[in-house]
C-alpha positions as CSV (number, residue, x, y, z in Angstrom):
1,X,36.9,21.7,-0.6
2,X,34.1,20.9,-2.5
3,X,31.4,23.5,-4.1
4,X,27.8,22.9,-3.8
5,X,27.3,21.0,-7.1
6,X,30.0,18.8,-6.3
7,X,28.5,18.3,-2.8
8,X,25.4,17.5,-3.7
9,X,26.3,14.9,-5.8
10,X,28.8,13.2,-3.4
11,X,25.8,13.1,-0.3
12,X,22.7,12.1,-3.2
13,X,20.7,15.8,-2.6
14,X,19.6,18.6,-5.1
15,X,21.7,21.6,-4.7
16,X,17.9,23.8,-3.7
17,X,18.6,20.9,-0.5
18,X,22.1,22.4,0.3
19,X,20.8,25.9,0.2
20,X,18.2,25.1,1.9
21,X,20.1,24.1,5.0
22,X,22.3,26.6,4.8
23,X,19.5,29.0,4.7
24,X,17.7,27.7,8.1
25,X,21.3,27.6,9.4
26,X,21.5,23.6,9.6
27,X,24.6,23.7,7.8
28,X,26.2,26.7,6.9
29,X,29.8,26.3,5.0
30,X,32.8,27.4,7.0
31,X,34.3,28.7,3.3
32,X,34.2,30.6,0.3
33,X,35.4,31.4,-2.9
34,X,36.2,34.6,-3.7
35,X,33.3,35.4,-6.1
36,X,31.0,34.0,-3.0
37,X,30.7,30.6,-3.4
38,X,30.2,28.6,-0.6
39,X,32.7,25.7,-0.4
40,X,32.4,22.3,1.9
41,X,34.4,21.0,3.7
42,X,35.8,17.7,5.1
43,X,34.1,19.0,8.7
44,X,31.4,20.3,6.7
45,X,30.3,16.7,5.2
46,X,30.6,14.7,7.9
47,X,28.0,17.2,9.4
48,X,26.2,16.3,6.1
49,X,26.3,12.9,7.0
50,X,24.8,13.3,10.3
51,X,21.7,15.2,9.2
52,X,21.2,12.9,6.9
53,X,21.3,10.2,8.8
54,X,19.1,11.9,11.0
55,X,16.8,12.2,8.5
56,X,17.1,8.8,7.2
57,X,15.5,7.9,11.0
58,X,12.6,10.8,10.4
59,X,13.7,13.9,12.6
60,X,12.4,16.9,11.4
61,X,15.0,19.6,10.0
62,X,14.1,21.9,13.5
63,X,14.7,19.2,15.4
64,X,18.1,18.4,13.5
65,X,19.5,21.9,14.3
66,X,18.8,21.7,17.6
67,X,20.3,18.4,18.4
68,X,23.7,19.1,16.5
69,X,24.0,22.6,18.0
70,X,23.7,21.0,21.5
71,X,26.5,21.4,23.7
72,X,26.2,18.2,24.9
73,X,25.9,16.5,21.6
74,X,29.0,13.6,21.0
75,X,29.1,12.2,16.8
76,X,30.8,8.8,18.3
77,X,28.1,8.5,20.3
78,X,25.3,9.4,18.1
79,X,26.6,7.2,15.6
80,X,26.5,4.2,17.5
81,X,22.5,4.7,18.0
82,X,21.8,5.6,14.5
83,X,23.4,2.4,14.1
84,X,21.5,0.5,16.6
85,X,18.2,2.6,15.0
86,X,19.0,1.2,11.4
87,X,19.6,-2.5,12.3
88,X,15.9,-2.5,14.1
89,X,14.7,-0.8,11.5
90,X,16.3,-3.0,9.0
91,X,15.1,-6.2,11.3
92,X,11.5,-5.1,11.2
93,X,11.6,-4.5,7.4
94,X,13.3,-8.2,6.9
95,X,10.2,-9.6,8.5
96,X,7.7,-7.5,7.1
97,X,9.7,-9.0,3.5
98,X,8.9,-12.2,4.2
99,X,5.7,-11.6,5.4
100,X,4.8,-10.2,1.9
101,X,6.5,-12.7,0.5
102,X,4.3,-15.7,2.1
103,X,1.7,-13.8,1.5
104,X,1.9,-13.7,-2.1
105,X,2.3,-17.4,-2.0
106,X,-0.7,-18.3,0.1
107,X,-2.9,-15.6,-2.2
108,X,-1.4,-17.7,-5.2
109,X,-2.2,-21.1,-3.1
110,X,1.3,-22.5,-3.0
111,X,1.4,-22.6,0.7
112,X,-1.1,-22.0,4.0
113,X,-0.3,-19.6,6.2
114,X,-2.2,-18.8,9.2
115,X,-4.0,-16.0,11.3
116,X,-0.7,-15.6,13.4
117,X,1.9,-15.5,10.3
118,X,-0.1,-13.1,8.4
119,X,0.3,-10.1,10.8
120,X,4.2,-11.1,11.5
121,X,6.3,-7.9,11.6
122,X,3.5,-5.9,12.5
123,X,5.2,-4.9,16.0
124,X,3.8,-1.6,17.0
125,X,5.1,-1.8,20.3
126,X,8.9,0.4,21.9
127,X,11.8,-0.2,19.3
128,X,14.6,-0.7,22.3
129,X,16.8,1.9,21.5
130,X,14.0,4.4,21.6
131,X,14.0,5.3,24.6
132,X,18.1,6.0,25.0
133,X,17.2,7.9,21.4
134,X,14.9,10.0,24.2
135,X,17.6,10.4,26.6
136,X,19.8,11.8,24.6
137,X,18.0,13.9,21.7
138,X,14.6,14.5,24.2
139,X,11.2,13.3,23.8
140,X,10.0,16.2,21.1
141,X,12.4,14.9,18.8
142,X,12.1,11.8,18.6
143,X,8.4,11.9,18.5
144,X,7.9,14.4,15.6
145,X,10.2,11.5,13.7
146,X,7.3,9.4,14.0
147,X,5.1,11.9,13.1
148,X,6.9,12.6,10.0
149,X,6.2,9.4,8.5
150,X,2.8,11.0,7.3
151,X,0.5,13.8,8.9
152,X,-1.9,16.2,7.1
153,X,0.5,17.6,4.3
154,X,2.2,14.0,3.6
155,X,-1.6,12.4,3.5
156,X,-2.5,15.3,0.8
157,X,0.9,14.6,-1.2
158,X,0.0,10.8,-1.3
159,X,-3.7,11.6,-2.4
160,X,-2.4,13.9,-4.9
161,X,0.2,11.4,-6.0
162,X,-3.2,8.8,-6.4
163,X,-5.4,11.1,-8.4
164,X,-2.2,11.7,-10.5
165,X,-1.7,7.9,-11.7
166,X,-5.6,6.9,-11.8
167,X,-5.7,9.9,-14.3
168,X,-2.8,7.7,-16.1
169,X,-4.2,4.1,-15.6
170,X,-5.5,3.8,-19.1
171,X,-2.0,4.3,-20.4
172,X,0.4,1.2,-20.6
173,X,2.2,1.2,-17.4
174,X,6.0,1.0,-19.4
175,X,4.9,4.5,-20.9
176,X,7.0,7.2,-20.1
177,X,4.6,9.6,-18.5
178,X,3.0,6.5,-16.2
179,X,6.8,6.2,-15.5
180,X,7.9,9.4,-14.9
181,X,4.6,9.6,-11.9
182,X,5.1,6.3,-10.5
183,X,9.1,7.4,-10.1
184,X,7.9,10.1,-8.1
185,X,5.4,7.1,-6.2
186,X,9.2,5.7,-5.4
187,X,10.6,9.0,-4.1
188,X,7.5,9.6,-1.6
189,X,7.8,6.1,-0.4
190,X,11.5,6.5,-0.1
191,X,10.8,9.8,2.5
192,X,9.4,7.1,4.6
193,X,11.3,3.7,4.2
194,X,14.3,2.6,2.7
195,X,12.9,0.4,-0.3
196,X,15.1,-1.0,-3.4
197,X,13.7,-1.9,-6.3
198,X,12.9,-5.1,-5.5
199,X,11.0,-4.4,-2.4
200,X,8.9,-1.7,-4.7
201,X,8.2,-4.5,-6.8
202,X,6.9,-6.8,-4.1
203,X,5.0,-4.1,-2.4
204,X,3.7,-3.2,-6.0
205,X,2.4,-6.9,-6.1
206,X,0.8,-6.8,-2.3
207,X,-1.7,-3.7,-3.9
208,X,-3.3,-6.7,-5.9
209,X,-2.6,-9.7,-3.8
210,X,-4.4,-8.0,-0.7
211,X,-7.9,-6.8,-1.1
212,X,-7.8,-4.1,1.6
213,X,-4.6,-2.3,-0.3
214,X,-6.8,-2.8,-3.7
215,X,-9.6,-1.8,-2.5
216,X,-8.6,1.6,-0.8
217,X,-6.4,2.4,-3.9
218,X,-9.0,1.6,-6.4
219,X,-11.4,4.7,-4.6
220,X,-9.7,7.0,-6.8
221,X,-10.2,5.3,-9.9
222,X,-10.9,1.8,-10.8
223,X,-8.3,-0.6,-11.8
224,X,-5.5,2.0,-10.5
225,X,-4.0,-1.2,-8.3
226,X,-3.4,-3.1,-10.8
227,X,-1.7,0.1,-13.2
228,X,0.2,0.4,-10.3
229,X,1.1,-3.0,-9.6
230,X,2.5,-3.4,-13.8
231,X,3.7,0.1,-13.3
232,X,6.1,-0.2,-10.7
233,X,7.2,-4.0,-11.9
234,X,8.2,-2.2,-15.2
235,X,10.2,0.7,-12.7
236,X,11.9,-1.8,-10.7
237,X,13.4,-4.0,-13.7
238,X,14.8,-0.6,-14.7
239,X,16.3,0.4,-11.8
């Protein structure tokens, strides 16, 4: 049994994340201590588990709930799509690597690269294991995951997070307060897509390299691409 500190720290979440679920009744711990404590157990993690894997894949908390208080609902078998889910996910995210990567090389004029390899990984079209994702969890589900990714209050977040860091940009990037925002730059992102330090880096790089990112970063403050660019080189050699 495992109290919610310990918990927390096993599965990568804050404690206010733990009582959070428990509050909405996603996961509610089968024990206590005497005093009150809630305490976890083996049952209780691999539920864990689940809703995080869940989230992982961008279902929303309601959604969750609903899905692992179904009747119907088998782990095995959900498993085995959020495994099939992660791989395409992980497939897509390979090629949208190298992408970047050639792209940084043509911008730098080590190689060409055409029309046709420049939008490679852009593939906008059915993931094949959605639709058995619909099957089984239903069609509201799964599309409020893609919604997730951003929508009206994840838009504002991501502004905010902007006008943050252009108020920062005249600061050198290694500076603790210009790291300390563009962590939080890394935990937004991480909502979204699994990226490691590396990836932040290159991404960090395609701000500058492609004059469309640049551009629509720069609107809140001149110059805040490249801050961000140095910014988040200096955050992924520390990582």
């Amino acid at each position: 049994m495992l109290k919610v500190k310990e918990a927390a720290e096993l599965a990568g979440v804050s404690v206010r994340t733990l009582h959070h679920y428990d509050e909405i009744g996603l996961l509610h711990p089968e024990e206590a201590t005497e005093s009150g404590y809630r305490l976890y157990s083996p049952r209780d993690l691999k539920t864990l588990q689940q809703i995080l894997f869940f989230r992982e894949l961008g279902f929303p908390l309601k959604q969750i709930k609903a899905i692992l208080h179904d009747p119907g609902y088998r782990e095995e078998e959900a498993l085995r799509l959020h495994r099939d889910l992660l791989l395409e996910k992980r497939r897509r995210l390979d090629v949208l690597i190298a992408n970047v990567e050639r792209t940084i090389r043509h911008e730098q004029g080590e190689m060409d690269m055409s029309d046709k390899q420049r939008f490679e990984g852009f593939d906008f079209g059915a993931n094949p294991y959605e639709q058995e994702a619909r099957e089984r969890w239903g069609d509201q589900a799964v599309d409020e995951a893609g919604e997730k990714a951003m929508g009206e209050q994840g838009q504002e977040e991501m502004n905010a997070l902007y006008r943050r860091l252009a108020s920062l940009r005249e600061q050198p990037p290694a500076s603790a307060e210009a790291q300390a925002a563009i962590g939080e730059w890394y935990a937004f992102l991480q909502r979204f897509t699994a990226y490691s330090p590396e990836m932040f880096r290159q991404l960090g790089e395609m701000y500058v390299a492609d004059e469309r990112f640049t551009a629509n970063i720069d609107r809140f403050g001149e110059g805040l691409a490249a801050f961000m660019k140095e910014a988040m080189a200096v955050y992924a050699d520390r990582a």
